[in-house]
Each structure stands twice: as structure tokens, then as C-alpha cells.
C-alpha positions in Angstrom: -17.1 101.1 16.3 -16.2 97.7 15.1 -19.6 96.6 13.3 -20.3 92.8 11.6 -23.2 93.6 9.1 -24.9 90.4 8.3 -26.4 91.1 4.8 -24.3 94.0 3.8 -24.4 92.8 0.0 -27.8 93.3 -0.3 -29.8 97.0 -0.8 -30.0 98.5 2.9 -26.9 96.8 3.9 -24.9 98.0 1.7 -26.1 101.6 1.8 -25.8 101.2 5.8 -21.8 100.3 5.1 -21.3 103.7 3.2 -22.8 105.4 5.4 -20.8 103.3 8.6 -17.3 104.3 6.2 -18.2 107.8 6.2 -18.4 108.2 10.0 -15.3 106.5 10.0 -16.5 103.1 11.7 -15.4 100.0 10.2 -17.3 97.0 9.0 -17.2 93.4 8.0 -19.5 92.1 5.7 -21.2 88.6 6.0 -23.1 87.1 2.9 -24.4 84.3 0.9 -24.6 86.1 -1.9 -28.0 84.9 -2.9 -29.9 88.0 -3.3 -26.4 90.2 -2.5 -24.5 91.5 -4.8 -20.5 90.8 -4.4 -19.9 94.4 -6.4 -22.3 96.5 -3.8 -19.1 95.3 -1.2 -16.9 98.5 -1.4 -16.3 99.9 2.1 -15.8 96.5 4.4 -13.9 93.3 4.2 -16.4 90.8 2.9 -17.1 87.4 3.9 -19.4 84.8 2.0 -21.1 82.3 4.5 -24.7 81.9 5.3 -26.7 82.2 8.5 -28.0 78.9 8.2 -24.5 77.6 9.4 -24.4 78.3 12.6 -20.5 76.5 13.1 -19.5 79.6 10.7 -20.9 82.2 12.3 -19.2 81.1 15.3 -16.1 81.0 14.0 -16.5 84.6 11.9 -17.4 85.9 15.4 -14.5 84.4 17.1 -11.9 85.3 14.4 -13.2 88.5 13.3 -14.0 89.9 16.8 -14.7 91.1 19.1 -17.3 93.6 17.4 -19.0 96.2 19.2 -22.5 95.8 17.1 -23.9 93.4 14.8 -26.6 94.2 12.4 -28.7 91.9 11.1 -30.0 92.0 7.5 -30.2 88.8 6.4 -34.1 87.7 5.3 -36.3 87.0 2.8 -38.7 89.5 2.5 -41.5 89.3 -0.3 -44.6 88.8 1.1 -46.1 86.7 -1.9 -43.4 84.2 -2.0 -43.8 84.1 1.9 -47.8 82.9 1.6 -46.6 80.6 -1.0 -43.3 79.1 0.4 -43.6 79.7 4.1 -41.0 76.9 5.1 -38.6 78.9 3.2 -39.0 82.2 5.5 -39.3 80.5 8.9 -36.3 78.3 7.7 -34.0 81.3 6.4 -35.6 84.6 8.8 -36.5 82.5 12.0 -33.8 79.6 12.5 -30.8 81.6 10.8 -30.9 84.2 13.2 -31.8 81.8 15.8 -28.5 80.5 14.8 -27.2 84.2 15.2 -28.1 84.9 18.2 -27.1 81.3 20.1 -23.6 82.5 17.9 -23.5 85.9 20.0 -24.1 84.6 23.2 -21.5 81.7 23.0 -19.2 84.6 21.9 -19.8 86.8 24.1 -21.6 89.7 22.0 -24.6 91.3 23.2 -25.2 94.2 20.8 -27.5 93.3 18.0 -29.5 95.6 15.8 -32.2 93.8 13.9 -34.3 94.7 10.6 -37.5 94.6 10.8 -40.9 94.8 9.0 -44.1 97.0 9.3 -45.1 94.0 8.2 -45.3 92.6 11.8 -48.5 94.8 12.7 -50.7 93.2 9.6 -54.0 95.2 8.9 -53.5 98.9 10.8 -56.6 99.5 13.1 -55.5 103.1 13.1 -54.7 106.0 10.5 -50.7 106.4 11.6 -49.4 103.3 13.2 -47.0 103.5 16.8 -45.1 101.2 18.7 -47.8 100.6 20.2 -49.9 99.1 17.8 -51.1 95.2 18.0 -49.0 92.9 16.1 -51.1 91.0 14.3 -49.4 90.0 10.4 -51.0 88.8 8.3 -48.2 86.7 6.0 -45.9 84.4 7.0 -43.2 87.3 6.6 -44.4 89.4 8.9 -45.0 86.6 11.0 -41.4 85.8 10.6 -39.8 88.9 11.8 -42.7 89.4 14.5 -41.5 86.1 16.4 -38.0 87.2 16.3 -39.1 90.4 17.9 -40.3 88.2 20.1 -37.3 85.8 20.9 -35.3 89.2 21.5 -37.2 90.0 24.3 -36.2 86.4 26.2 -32.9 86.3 24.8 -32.2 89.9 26.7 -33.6 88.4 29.9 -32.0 85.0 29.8 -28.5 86.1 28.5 -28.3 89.7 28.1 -28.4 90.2 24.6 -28.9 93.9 23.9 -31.0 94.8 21.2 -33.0 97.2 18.9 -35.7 96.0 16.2 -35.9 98.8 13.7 -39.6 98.9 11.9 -39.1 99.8 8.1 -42.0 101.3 6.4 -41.5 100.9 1.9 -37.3 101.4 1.9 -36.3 103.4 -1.1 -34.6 105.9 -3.1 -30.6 104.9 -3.9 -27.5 106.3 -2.7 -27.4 110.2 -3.8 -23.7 109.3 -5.6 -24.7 106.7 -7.6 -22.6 104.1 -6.7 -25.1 101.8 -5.1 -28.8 101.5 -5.6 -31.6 98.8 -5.5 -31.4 95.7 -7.5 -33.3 93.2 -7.0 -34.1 89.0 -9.3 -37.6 90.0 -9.2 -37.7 93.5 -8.6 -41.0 93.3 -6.2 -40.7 96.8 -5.4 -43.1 100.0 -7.0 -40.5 103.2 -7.2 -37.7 100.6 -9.1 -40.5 99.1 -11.1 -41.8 102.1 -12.2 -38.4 103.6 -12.8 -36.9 100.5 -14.9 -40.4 100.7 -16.8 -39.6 104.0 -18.4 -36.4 102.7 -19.6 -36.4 101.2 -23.1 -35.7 97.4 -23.0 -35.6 97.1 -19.4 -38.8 95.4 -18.5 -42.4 94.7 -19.7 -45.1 97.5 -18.6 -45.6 98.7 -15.2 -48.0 96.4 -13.0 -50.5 97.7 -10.4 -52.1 95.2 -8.6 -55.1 96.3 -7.2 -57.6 99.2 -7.9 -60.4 98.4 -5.4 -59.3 99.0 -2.2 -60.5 101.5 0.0 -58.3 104.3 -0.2 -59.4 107.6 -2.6 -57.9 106.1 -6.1 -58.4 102.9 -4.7 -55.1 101.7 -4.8 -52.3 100.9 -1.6 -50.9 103.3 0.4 -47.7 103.0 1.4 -45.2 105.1 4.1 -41.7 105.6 1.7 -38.5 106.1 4.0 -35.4 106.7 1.7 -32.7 104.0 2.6 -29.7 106.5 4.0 -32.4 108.0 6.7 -32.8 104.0 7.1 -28.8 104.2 7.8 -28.9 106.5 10.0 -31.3 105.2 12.3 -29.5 102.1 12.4 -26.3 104.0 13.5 -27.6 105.8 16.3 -29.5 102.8 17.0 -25.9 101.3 18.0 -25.3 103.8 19.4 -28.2 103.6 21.4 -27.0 100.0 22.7 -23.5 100.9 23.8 -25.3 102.9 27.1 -28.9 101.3 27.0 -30.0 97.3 27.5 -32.8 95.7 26.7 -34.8 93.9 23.9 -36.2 98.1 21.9 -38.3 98.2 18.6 -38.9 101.3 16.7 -41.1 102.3 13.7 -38.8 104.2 10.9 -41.4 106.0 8.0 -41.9 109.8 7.2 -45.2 109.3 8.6 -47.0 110.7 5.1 -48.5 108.2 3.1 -48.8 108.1 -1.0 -50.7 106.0 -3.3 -49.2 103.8 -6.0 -50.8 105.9 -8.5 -49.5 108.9 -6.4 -46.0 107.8 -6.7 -46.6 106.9 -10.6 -47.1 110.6 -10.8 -44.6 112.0 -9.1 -42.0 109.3 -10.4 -43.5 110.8 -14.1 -43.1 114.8 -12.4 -39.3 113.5 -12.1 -38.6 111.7 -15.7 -40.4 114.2 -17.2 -43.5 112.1 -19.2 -46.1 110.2 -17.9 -45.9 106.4 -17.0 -47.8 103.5 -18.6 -49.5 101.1 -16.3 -51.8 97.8 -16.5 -54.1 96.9 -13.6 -53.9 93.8 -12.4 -55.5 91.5 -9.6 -54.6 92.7 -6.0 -51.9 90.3 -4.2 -52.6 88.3 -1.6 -51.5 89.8 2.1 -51.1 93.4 0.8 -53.3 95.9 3.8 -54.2 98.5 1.9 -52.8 101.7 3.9 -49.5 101.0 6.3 -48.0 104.6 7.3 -46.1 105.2 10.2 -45.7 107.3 13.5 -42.4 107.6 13.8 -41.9 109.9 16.5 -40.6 107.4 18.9 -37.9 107.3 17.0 -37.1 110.6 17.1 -37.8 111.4 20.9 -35.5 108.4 21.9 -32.8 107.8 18.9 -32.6 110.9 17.9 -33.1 110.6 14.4 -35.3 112.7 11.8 -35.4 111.4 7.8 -33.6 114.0 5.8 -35.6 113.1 2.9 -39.5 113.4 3.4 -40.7 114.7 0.0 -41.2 111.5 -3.1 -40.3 113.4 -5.4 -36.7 114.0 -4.2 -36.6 110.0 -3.0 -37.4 109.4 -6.5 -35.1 111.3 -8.1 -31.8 109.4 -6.3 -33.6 106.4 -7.6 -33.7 107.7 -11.3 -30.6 108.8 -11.1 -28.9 105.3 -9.9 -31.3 103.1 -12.7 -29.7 105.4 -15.5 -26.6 104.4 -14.7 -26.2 101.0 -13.0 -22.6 100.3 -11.8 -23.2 96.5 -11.2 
């Protein structure tokens, strides 16, 4: 296949282009660059525009094309700066792919996989959340991605736009090579936090914000899915589109859920010495348990996570923050 990833600069993009080379399919990279990174780039041709232009996209689609898929990465996605700057996420998540989509169907592409949130089902009312479950968020990013779930379902029935929202749970781990990992300008994320904590002179202390909630340490428990499972699903997912239509969504976790001071452990069980922590105030629009049934996933896609133990999730992790290439 002929795929456009929009985003592929960024952490699950660009682990979803290695993983695209590897089955031989080729990719072109869209990006502004402003959470990307230009060096993650190394198996597409890259492009640097923004979804916010919606001229550009056209033109990328027209000169580029035709593709047989687009994927979508392109969001903001931390929830505090979302309850802080909400403008910014329906501005940037809602009207840029807005912008994408109107793109596509002037085009003529209907193939689009989007990334999703678990965000979009806000506080679980049940111990392993399904398709199924209301979507109720409680942030303005998971309200973000939840409306664009929405506008998939009318933009298949008014102009055939095939598509498949994939539900992340906590992405993680790094590519088991080395050659790419996570980086984010604030890292937001526990596993990298706690990793680049243990490293002299890479950051203050770990933070854990919360201690009261009611779980059994008290702290949030969250559903980890490593980032190449995440790949894969989004490959059979497009593969999925070329024989199915309609406006899909499926939850991607391992359907276990750990603590933060679980992973803490385990990320010390992999470095080999415990992990220093502060506790700090909980953050605003964090539920405290989100874990996943997945099985939807499995019965329909096809797909099963390779990597379902933290410990081994952690360890690609460890070994990609030792030695950053970029």
C-alpha cells in the first residue's frame, strides 16, 4: 500500500513507519514539526506542512497521490494543557482534521485511519472498558477526539469516507532496535519519566500526582499498550478498510491494568535499584482506573499485543533513553 501518515515525526507515527517499511509498504510523511522530530523521519519521504492549511493538504493529496490509506496522527494530546487551553485542541485536533477530511473527499480518498483516545469514554462505569461503553470525557481532549469520532460517522454516510478510530490505552515502550523511542518538550508521560529520572542529569525527581484515589495504593491505574502492537493494529486496520466501509472504532490495551507505583517498581525490577519519587497534588481530569477490553479488536482486526508483560515494555524503553539517537 501506498500510505500518507499525517504525524509520522512524532512517537507512534514514526514507530508505525518502521513498522509500514518492514512489510514493505511505502509512506509519506506529513509534519509541522512542532512536537515531531525531523530525525525520527527515516523510512518515508517527508513533508513539513500543517493540517491547519487545508490549501496544502490538498495539494500534498493531489501531487503525492493517490494513496490507498491515510493515517492520522496529528493532535495535541495532554489532558492538562487541554483544561487549560481548550481553544488550542479544538483549534489543532477538531478543525485540522476537519480540514483533512474536506481534503480527502475533494480528492477522492476515502480510507482514513484515525488515532484515538481512551480518553473519549471519561470516568469508566465498569472494571474493563468495551466499545460499548458511554462516551462521556471529561477534558477537552477527550472531547476533542470524541467529536471527531463523531463527524466520521456522517462523513461515511454523506461522502463515503471509510474509516477506523483506533482507542489507545497509555502508548509505550520504544522501538526494540533502538533507533526510535519517545521524546517528548514536556515529557507528560510516567514509564519515560521514571526512566529519564534514574538517569543522572536528566531531570529533577520523579513526580506522582496523586495518592488518594481509590484504587489499592491509591494511585491511577492505567492499561500500557507497547507502541509496535499499536502499529500493528493500525496496519491491519487498513487493511481492514480496503474490503470493509463504514465509520469503525476499536479499543487497543492489554486489558491488565498497573498502578503508577506498580510501574515504578517494575521500571526499578528492570534498572536494577529502586526509584525515588515525590507526591504531589492529583491533576485535574485524570479518572483514576482506565483499562481496556480489547477483544473487539482481536475478533474483527485480527490483532493480539505481542507485548503484554511491563516489565518487558519497560525494558525497550530503558534501553532507547540510554542511548538517544536524536
Amino acid at each position: 500500500m501506498k500510505i500518507l501518515v499525517l504525524g509520522g515525526a512524532g512517537y507512534i507515527g514514526s514507530h508505525i513507519c518502521k513498522a509500514l517499511s518492514q512489510q514493505s509498504h511505502h509512506s509519506v510523511v506529513v509534519d509541522n514539526l512542532s512536537t515531531g522530530h525531523r530525525e525520527a523521519v527515516r523510512w518515508s519521504r517527508f513533508i513539513e506542512a500543517d493540517i491547519l492549511d487545508r490549501d496544502s493538504l490538498i495539494r500534498i493529496l493531489q501531487d503525492e497521490g493517490p494513496f490507498d490509506l491515510i493515517m492520522h496522527f496529528c493532535a495535541k494530546s495532554l489532558v492538562g494543557e487541554s483544561m487549560q487551553n481548550p481553544a488550542l485542541y479544538y483549534r489543532n485536533n477538531v478543525v485540522g482534521t476537519l480540514n483533512l477530511l474536506d481534503a480527502m473527499v475533494a480528492t477522492g480518498h476515502d480510507k482514513l485511519v484515525f488515532s484515538s483516545t481512551a480518553a473519549v469514554f471519561g470516568m469508566p462505569e465498569k472494571e474493563l472498558i468495551d466499545e460499548q461503553h458511554s462516551r462521556l470525557p471529561i477534558n477537552p481532549y477527550g472531547q476533542s477526539k470524541k467529536m471527531i469520532e463523531d463527524v466520521l460517522g456522517d462523513y461515511h454516510d454523506a461522502y463515503g469516507v471509510k474509516s477506523v478510530a483506533l482507542r489507545y490505552f497509555n502508548a509505550c515502550g520504544a522501538d526494540p532496535d533502538g533507533e526510535i523511542g519517545e521524546r517528548h518538550e514536556p515529557e507528560t508521560h510516567l514509564i519515560p519519566n521514571i526512566l529519564k529520572s534514574a538517569i543522572a542529569g536528566k531531570t529533577a525527581e520523579l513526580k506522582v500526582f496523586g495518592d488518594k484515589y481509590p484504587t489499592p495504593d491509591g494511585t491511577c491505574i492505567r492499561d500500557y499498550i507497547h507502541v509496535n502492537d499499536l502499529a500493528s493494529a493500525h496496519i491491519l486496520a487498513g487493511e481492514y478498510l480496503q474490503t470493509h466501509a463504514g465509520a469503525s472504532a476499536f479499543n487497543l490495551g492489554n486489558g491488565n491494568g498497573f498502578s503508577v507505583l506498580q510501574v515504578i517498581e517494575a521500571a526499578g525490577n528492570v534498572i536494577g535499584r529502586d526509584i525515588a519519587y515525590t507526591v504531589e497534588a492529583p491533576r485535574a481530569g485524570d479518572p483514576p482506573i482506565l483499562v481496556s477490553d480489547a477483544r473487539q479488536a482481536g475478533e474483527i482486526l485480527g490483532w493480539q499485543p505481542v507485548y503484554t508483560d511491563i516489565e518487558s515494555i519497560i525494558a525497550t524503553a530503558w534501553h532507547w533513553h540510554q542511548n538517544e539517537t536524536f
